[in-house]
PDB file of N, CA, C and O in Angstrom:
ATOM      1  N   UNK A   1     -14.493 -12.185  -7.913  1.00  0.00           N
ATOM      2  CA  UNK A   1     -14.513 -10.858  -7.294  1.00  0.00           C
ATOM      3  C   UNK A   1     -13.421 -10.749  -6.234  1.00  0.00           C
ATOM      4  O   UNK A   1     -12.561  -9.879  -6.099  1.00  0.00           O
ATOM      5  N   UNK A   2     -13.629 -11.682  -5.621  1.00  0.00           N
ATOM      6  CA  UNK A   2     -12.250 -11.362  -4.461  1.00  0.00           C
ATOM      7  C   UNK A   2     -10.730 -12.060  -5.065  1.00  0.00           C
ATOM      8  O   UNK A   2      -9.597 -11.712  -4.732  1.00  0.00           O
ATOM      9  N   UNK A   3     -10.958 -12.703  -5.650  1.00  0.00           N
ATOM     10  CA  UNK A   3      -9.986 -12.663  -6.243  1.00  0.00           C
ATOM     11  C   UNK A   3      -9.035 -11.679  -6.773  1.00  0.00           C
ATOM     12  O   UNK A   3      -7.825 -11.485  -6.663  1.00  0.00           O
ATOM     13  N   UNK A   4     -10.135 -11.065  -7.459  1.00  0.00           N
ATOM     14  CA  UNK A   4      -9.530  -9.615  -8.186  1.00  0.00           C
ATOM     15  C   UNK A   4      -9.351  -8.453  -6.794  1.00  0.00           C
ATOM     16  O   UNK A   4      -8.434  -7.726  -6.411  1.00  0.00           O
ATOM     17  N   UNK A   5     -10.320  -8.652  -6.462  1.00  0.00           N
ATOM     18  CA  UNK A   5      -9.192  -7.318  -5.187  1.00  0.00           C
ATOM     19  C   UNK A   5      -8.217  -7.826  -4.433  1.00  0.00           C
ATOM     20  O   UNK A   5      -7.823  -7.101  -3.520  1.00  0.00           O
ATOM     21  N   UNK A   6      -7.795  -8.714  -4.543  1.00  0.00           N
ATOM     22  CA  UNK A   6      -7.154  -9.369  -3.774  1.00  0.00           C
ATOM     23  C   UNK A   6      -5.451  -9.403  -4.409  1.00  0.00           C
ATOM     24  O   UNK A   6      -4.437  -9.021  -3.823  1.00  0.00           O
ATOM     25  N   UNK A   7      -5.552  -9.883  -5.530  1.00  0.00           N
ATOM     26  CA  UNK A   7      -4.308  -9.065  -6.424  1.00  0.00           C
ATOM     27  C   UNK A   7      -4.429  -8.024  -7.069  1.00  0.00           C
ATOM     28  O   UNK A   7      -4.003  -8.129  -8.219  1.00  0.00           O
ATOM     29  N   UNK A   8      -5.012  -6.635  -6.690  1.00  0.00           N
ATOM     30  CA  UNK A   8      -5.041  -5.673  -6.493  1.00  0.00           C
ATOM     31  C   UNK A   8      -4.130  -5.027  -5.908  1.00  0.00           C
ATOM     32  O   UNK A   8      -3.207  -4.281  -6.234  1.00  0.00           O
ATOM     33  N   UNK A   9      -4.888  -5.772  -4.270  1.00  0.00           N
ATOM     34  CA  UNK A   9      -4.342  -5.482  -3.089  1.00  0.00           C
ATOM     35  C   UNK A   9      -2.628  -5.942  -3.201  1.00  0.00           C
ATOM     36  O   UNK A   9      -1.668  -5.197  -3.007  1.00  0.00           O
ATOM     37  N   UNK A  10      -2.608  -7.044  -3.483  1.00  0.00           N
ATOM     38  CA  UNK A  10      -0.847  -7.446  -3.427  1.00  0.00           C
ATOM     39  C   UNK A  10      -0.106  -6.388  -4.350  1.00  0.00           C
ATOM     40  O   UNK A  10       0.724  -5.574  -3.944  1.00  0.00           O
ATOM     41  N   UNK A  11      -0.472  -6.511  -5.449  1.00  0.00           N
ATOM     42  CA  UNK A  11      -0.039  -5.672  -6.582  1.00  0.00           C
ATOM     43  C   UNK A  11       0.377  -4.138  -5.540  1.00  0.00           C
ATOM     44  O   UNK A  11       1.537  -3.970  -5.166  1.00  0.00           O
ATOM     45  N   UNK A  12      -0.405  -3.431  -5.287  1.00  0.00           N
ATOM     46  CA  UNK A  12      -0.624  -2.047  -4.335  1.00  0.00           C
ATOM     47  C   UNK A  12       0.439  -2.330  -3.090  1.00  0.00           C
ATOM     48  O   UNK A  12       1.196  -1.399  -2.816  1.00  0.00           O
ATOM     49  N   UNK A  13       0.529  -3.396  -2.419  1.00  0.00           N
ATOM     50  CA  UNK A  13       1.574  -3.666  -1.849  1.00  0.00           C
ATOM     51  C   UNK A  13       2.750  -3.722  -1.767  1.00  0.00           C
ATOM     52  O   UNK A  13       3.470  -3.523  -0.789  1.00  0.00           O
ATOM     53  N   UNK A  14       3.138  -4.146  -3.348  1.00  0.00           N
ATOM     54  CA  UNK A  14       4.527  -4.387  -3.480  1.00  0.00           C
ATOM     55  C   UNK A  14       5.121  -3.125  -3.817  1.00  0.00           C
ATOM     56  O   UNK A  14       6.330  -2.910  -3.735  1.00  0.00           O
ATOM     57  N   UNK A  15       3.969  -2.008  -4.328  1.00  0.00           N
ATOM     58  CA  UNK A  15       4.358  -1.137  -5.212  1.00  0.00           C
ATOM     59  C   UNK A  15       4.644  -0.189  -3.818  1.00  0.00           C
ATOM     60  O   UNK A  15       5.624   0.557  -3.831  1.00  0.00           O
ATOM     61  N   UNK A  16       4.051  -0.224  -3.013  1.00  0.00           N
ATOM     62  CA  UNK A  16       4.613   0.857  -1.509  1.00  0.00           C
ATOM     63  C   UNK A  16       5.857   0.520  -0.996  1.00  0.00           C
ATOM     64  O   UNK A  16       6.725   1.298  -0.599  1.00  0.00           O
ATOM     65  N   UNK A  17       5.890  -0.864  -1.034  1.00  0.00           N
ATOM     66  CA  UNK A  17       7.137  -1.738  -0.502  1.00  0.00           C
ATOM     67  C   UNK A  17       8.467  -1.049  -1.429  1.00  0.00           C
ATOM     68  O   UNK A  17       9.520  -0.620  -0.958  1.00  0.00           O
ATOM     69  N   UNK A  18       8.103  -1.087  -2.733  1.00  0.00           N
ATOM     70  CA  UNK A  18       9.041  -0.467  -3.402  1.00  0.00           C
ATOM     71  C   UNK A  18       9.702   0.733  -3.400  1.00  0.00           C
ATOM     72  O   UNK A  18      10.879   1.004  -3.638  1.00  0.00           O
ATOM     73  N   UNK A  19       8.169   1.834  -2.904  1.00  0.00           N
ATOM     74  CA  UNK A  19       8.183   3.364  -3.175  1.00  0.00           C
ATOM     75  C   UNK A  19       8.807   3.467  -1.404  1.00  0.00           C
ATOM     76  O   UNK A  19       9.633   4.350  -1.176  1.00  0.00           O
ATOM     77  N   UNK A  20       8.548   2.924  -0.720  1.00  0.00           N
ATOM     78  CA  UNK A  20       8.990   3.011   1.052  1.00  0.00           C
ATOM     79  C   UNK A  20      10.403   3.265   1.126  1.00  0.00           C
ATOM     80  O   UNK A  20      11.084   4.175   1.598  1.00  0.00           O
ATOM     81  N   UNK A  21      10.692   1.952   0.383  1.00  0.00           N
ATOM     82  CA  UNK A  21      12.479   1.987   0.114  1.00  0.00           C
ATOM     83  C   UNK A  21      13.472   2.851  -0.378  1.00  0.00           C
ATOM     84  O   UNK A  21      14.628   3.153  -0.081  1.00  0.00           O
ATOM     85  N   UNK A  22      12.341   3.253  -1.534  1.00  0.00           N
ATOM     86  CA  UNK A  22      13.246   4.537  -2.633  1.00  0.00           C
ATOM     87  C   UNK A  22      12.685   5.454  -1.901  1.00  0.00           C
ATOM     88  O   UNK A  22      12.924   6.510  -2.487  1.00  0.00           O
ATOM     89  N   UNK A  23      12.146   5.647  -1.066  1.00  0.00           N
ATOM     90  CA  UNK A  23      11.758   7.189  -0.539  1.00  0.00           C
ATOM     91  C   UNK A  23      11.708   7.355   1.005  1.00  0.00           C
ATOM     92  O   UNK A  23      10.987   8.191   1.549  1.00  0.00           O
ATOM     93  N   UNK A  24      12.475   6.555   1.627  1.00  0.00           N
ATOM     94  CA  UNK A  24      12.930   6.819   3.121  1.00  0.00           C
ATOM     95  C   UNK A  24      12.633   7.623   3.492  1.00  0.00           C
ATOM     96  O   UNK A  24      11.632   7.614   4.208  1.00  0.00           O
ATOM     97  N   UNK A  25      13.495   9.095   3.164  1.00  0.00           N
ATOM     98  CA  UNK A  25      13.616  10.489   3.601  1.00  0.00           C
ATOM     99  C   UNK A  25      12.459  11.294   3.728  1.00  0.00           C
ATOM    100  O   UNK A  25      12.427  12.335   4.385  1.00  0.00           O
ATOM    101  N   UNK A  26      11.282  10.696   2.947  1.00  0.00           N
ATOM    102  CA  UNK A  26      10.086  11.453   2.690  1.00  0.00           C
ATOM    103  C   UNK A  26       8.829  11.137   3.493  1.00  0.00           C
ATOM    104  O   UNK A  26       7.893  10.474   3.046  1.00  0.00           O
ATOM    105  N   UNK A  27       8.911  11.911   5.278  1.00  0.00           N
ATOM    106  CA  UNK A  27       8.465  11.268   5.806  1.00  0.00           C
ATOM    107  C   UNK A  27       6.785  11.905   5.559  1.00  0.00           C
ATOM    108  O   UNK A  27       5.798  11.319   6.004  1.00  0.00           O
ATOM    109  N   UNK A  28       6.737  12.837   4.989  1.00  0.00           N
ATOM    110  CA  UNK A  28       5.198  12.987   4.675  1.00  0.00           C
ATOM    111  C   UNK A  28       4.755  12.267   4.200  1.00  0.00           C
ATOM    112  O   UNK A  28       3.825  11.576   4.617  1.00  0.00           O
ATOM    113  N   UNK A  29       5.402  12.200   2.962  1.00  0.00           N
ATOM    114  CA  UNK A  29       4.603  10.528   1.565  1.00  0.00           C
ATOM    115  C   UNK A  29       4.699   9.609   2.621  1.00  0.00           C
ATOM    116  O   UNK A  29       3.710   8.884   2.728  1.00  0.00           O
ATOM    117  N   UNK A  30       5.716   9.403   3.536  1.00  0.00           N
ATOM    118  CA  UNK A  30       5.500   7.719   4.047  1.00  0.00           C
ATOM    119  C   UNK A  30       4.203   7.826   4.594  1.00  0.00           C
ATOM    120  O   UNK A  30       3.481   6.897   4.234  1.00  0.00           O
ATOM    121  N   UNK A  31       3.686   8.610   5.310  1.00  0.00           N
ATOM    122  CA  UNK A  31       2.814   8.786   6.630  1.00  0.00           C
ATOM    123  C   UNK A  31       1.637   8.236   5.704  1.00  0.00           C
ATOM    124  O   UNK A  31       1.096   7.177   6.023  1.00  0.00           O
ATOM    125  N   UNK A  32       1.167   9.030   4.401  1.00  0.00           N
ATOM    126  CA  UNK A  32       0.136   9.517   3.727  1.00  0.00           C
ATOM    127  C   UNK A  32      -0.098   7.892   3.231  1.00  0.00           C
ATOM    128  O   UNK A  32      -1.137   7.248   3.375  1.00  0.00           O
ATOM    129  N   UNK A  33       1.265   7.393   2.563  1.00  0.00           N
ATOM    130  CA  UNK A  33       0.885   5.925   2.273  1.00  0.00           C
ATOM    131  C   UNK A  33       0.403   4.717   3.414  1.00  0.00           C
ATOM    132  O   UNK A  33      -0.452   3.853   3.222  1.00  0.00           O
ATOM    133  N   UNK A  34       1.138   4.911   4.528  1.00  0.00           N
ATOM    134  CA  UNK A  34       1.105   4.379   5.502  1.00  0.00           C
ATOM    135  C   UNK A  34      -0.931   3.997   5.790  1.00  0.00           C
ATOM    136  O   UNK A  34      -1.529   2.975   6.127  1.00  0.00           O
ATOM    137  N   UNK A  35      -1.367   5.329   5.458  1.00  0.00           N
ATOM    138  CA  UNK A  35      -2.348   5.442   5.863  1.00  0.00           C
ATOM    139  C   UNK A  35      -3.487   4.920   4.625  1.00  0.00           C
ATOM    140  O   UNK A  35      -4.653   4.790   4.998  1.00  0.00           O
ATOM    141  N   UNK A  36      -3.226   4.685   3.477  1.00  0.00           N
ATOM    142  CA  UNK A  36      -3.651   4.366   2.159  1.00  0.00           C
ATOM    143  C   UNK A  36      -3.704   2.712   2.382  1.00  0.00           C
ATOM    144  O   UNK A  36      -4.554   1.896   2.026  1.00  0.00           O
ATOM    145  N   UNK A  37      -2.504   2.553   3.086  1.00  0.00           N
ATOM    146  CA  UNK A  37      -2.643   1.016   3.327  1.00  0.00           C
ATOM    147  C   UNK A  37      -3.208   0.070   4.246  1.00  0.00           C
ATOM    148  O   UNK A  37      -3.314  -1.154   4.173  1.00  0.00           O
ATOM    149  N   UNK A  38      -3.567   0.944   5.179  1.00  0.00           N
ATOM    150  CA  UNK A  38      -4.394   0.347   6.170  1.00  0.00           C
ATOM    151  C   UNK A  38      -5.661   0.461   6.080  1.00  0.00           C
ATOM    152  O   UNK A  38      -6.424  -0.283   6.696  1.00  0.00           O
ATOM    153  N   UNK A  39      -6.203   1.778   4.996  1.00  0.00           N
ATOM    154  CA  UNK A  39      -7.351   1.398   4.626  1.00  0.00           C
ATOM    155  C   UNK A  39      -7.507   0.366   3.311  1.00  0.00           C
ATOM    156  O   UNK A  39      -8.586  -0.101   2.948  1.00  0.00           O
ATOM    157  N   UNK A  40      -6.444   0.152   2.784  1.00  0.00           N
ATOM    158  CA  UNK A  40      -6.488  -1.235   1.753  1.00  0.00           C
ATOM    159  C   UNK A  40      -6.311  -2.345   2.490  1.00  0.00           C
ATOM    160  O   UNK A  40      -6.139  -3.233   1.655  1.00  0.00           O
ATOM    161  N   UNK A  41      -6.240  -2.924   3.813  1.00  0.00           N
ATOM    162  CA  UNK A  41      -6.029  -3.850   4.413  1.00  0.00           C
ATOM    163  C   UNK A  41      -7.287  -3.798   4.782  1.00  0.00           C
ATOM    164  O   UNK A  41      -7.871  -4.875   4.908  1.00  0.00           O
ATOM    165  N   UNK A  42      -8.097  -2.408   5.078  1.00  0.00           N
ATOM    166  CA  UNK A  42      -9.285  -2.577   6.044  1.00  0.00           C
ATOM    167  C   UNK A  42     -10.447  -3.493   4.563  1.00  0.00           C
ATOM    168  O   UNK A  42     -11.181  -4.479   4.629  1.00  0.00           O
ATOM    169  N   UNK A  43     -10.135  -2.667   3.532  1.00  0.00           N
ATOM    170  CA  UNK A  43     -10.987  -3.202   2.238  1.00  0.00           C
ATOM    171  C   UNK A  43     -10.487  -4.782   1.947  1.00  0.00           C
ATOM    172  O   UNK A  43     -11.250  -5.628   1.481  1.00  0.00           O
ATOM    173  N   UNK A  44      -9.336  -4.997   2.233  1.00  0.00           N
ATOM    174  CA  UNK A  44      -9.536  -6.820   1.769  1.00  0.00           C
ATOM    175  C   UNK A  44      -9.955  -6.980   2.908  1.00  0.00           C
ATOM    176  O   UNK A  44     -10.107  -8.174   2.652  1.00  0.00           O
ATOM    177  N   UNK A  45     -10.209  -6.926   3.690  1.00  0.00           N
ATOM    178  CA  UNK A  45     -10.704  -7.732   4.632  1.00  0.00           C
ATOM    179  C   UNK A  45     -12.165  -7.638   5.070  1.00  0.00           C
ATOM    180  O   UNK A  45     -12.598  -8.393   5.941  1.00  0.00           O
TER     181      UNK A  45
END
């Protein structure tokens, strides 16, 4: 079980890491993800 959310979670990570980069300029999406991810940090943990 935690396993699996757990590379979930990385998986979901890399993919913001990716979308952050290609989408600088877009500071709404950043905010909105920004905030997607701290509640995925709050869930692995």
């Amino acid at each position: 079980m935690f396993s699996a959310v757990f590379w979930v979670l990385a998986f979901w990570f890399i993919v913001n890491l990716v979308w952050t980069i290609a989408h600088l300029n877009n500071r709404m999406m950043s905010r909105t993800f920004a905030w997607i991810n701290v509640v995925a940090v709050v869930i692995g943990f």
